[in-house]
C-alpha positions in Angstrom: 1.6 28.7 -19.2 3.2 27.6 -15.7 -0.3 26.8 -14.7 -0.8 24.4 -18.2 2.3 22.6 -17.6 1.6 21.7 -14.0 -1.8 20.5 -15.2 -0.2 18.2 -17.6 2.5 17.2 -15.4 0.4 15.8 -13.0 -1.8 13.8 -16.1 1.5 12.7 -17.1 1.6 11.5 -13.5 -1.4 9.8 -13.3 -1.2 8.4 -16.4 2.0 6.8 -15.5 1.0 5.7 -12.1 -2.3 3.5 -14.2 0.1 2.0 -16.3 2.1 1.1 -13.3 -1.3 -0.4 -11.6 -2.5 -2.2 -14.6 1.1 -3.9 -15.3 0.6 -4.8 -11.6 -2.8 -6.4 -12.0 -1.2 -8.8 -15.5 1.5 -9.6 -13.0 -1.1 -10.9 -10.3 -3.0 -12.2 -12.5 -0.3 -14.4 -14.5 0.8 -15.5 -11.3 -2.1 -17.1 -9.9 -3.3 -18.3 -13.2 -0.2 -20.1 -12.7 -0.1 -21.4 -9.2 -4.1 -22.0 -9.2 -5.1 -22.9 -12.0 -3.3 -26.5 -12.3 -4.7 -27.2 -8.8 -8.3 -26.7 -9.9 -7.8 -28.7 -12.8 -6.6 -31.5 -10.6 -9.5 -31.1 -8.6 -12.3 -31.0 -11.2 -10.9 -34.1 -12.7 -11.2 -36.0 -9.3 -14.8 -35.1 -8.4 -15.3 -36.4 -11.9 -14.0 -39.3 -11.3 -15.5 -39.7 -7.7 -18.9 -39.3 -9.2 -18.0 -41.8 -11.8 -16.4 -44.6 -9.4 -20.0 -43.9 -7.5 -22.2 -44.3 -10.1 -20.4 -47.2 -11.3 -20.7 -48.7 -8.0 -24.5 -48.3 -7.4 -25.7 -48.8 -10.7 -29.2 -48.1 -9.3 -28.8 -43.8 -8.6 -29.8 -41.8 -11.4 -26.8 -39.7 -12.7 -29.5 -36.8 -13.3 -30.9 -37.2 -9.5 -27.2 -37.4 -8.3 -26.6 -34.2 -9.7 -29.7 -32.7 -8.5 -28.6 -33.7 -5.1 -25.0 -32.4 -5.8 -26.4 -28.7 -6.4 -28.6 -29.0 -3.5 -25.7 -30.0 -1.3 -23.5 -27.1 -3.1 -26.1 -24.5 -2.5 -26.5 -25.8 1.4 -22.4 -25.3 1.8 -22.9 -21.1 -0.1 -25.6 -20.7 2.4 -23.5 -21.3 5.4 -25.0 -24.7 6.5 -23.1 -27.8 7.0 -24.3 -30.2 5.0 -23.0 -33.6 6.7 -24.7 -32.5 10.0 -28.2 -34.4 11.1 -31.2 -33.2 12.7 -29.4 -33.2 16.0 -26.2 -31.9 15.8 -27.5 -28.8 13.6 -26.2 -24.7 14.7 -27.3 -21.6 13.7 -24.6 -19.9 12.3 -27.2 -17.0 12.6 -26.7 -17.0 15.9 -26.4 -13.4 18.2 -22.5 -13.8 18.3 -21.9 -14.9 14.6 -24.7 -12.0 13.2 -22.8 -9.5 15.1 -19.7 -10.4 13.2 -21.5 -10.4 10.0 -23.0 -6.9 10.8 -19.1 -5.7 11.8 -18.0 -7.1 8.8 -20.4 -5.0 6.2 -19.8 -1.6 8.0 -15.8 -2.5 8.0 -16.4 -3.2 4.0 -14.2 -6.6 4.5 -17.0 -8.8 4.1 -15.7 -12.5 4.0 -18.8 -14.0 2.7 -18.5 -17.0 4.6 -22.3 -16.4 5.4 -24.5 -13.8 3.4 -28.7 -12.8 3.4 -30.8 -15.1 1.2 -33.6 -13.9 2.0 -35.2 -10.3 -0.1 -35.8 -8.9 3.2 -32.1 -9.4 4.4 -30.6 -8.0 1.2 -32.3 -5.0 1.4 -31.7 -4.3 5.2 -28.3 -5.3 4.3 -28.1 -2.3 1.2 -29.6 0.4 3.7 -27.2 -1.3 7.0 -24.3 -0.6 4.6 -25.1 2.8 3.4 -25.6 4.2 7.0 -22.9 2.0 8.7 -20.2 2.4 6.9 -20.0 6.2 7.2 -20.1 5.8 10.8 -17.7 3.4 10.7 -15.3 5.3 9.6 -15.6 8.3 11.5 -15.4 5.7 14.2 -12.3 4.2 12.4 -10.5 8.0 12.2 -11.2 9.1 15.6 -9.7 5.7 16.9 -6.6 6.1 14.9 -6.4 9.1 15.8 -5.9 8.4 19.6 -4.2 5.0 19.0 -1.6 6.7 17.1 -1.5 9.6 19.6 -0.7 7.1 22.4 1.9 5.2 20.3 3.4 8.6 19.6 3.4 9.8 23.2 5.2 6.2 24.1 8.3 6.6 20.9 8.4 10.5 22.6 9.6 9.1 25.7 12.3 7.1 23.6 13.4 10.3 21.6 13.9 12.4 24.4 16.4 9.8 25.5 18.0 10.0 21.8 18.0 13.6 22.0 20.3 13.7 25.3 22.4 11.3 23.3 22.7 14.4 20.6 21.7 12.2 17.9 20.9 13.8 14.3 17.1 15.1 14.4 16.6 13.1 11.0 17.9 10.2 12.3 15.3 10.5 15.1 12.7 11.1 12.5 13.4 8.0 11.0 13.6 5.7 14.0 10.5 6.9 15.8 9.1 6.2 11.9 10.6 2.5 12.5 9.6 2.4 15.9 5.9 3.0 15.3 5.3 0.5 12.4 7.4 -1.8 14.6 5.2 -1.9 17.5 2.2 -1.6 15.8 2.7 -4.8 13.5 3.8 -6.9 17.1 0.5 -5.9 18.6 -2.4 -5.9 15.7 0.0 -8.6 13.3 2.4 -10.9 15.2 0.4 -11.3 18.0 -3.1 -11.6 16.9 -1.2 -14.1 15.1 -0.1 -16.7 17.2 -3.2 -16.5 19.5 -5.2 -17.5 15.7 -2.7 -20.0 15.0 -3.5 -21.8 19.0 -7.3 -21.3 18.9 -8.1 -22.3 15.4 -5.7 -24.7 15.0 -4.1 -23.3 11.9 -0.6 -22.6 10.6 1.3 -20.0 10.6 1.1 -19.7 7.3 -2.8 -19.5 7.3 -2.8 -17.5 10.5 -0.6 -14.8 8.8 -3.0 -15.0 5.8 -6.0 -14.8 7.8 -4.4 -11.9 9.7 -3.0 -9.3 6.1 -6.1 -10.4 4.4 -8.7 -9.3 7.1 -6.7 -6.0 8.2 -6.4 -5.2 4.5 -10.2 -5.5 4.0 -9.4 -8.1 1.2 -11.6 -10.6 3.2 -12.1 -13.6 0.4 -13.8 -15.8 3.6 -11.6 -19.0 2.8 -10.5 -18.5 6.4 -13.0 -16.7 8.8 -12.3 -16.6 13.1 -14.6 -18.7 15.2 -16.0 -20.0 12.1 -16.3 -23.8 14.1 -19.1 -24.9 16.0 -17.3 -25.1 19.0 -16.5 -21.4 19.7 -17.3 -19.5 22.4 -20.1 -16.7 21.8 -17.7 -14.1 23.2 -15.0 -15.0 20.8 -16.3 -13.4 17.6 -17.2 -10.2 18.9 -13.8 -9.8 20.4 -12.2 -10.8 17.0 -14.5 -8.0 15.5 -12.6 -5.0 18.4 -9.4 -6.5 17.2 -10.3 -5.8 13.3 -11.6 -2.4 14.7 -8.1 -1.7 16.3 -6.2 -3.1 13.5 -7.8 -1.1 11.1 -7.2 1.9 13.0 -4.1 1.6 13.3 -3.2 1.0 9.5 -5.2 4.0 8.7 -3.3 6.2 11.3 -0.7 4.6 9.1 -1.6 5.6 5.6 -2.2 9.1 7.2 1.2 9.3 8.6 3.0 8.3 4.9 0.3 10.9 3.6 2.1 13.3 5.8 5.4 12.6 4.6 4.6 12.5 0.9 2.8 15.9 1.2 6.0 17.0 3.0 8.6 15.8 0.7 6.4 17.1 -2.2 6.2 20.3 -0.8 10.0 20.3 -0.1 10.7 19.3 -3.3 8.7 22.2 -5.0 10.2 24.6 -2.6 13.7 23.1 -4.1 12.5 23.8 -7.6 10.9 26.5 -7.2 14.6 27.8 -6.1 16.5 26.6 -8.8 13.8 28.2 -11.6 14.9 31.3 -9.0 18.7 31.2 -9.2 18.7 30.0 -13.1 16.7 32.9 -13.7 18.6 35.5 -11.6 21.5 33.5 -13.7 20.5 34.5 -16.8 19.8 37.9 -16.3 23.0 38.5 -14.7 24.5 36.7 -18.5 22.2 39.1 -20.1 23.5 42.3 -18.6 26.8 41.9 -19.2 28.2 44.0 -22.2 30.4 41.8 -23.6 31.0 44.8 -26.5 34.5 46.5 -27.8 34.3 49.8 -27.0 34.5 51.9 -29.8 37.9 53.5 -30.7 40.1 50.6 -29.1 42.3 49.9 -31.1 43.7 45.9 -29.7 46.9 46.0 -32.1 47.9 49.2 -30.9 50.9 48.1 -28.0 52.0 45.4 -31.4 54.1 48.2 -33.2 56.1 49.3 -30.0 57.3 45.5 -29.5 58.2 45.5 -32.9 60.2 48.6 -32.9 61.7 47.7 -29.7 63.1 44.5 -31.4 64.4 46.4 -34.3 65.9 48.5 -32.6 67.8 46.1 -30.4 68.9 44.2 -33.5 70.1 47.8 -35.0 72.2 48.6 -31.4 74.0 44.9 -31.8 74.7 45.6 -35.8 76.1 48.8 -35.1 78.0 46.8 -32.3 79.5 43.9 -34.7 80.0 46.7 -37.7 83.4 48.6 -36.1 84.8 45.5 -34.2 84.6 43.9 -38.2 
């Protein structure tokens, strides 16, 4: 029975926790239907109208060839290459550097798609370099969070110890060691990262930040990809890639450590329960074993009479009282 219940508490649970993911995609998805969706409009209609101003001035171009040289020039900008570059001025972006990157980013799974294989042969090297990289990857990935998080927690133990000679609460300290660590970890692998994007590439902050949460999320659209000019250094990349590597770890020691808690507070709270079913239980038996039965023979009206002849008997003494005086 106890055993049925927790089953279908927890399908309950789940069940709840879909609805609450699905409501969450018809959010996201109303909400860039309505923030994107008027801007592509917008610019459809003015590539229509480009092409239309062009054919009109050079009457002589075949709106069927212009198209065909449209596609070719679409296809050209998917495959990486930049299509307003001549002869001369043409990179690689298959170069050692940039095909390192691309490698790191199948076996981190973020995979920007910035550049992707064309060729059969690369597509299937690239299924069989995923299947065996990613798994190392992340026994790479848990073995680095593991000692980055063991170094971040060895640094906030110096700073408890002083909090402990303050006699501060030990739940208090829990919680601002907790603070501390997602603190410092989001200056090194967030803020900082950052502003050195936002100086080298020339961005924003507002694309730098993007660039940054969409990467370390392993969201990775490829919109906005590091050292993605022509002009970058060949070191650059690779040293983006140990960044994503440290990053990542330390959002999974992350995950790990809120995995802790909530196994923690779940098994506290089940402990709690667990101890109420105990004292209801030990509750009701107690109200069960009480007798709340008349014994037999008692007679509850019994002391009634004696008040009652006690009163008559006072009124008798103060007639017999008022009787000679009258």
């Amino acid at each position: 029975g106890g055993g049925g219940a927790l089953a279908g508490m927890r399908c309950s649970t789940l069940l709840a926790i879909l609805a609450a993911v699905l409501l969450y995609l018809v959010l996201g998805a109303v909400v860039f239907r309505t923030l994107e969706a008027p801007r592509e409009t917008q610019t459809h209609s003015h590539v229509i109208q480009a092409k239309s101003d062009f054919l009109g001035n050079h009457t002589c171009v075949n709106p069927f060839e212009l198209d065909l040289l449209i596609q070719e020039v679409a296809d050209a900008v998917g495959s990486g290459v930049d299509p307003v570059s001549n002869a001369s001025s043409f990179s690689s972006r298959w170069d050692l550097s940039s095909a390192f990157f691309f490698s790191g980013t199948i076996i981190t799974t973020i995979g920007f798609g910035n550049i992707s294989p064309k060729t059969e042969g690369g597509r299937i090297f690239c299924i069989f370099y995923a299947l065996i990289g990613i798994p190392m990857f992340g026994i790479l990935l848990a073995g680095v969070g593991d000692h980055l998080g063991n170094g971040l927690r060895r640094g906030i133990g110096k700073i408890e110890a002083v909090f402990l000679k303050w006699k501060v609460s030990p739940n208090i300290i829990r919680v601002i060691s907790a603070v501390l660590f997602i603190l410092i970890g989001c200056l090194l692998f967030v803020a900082l990262p950052t502003l050195v994007f936002q100086e080298v590439e020339k961005w924003s902050l507002l694309e730098a930040t993007y660039f940054v949460v969409i990467t370390l999320t392993t969201v990775g659209f490829g919109d906005y990809v590091a050292g993605d000019r022509d002009d970058s250094e060949h070191w650059y990349k690779p040293l983006v890639w140990f960044w994503i590597l440290l990053g990542l770890a330390y959002f999974a020691s992350i995950l790990t450590m809120i995995g802790n808690w909530l196994r923690v507070l779940s098994k506290k709270t089940r402990a709690e329960m667990e101890g109420l079913r105990a004292h209801a239980t030990d509750w009701t038996q107690n109200i069960q074993n009480i007798d709340f039965r008349i014994p037999h023979g008692l007679d509850l009206n019994q002391h009634l009479p004696r008040r009652r002849r006690k009163k008559h008997r006072g009124q008798r003494s103060r007639s017999e009282g008022v009787g000679p005086a009258g």
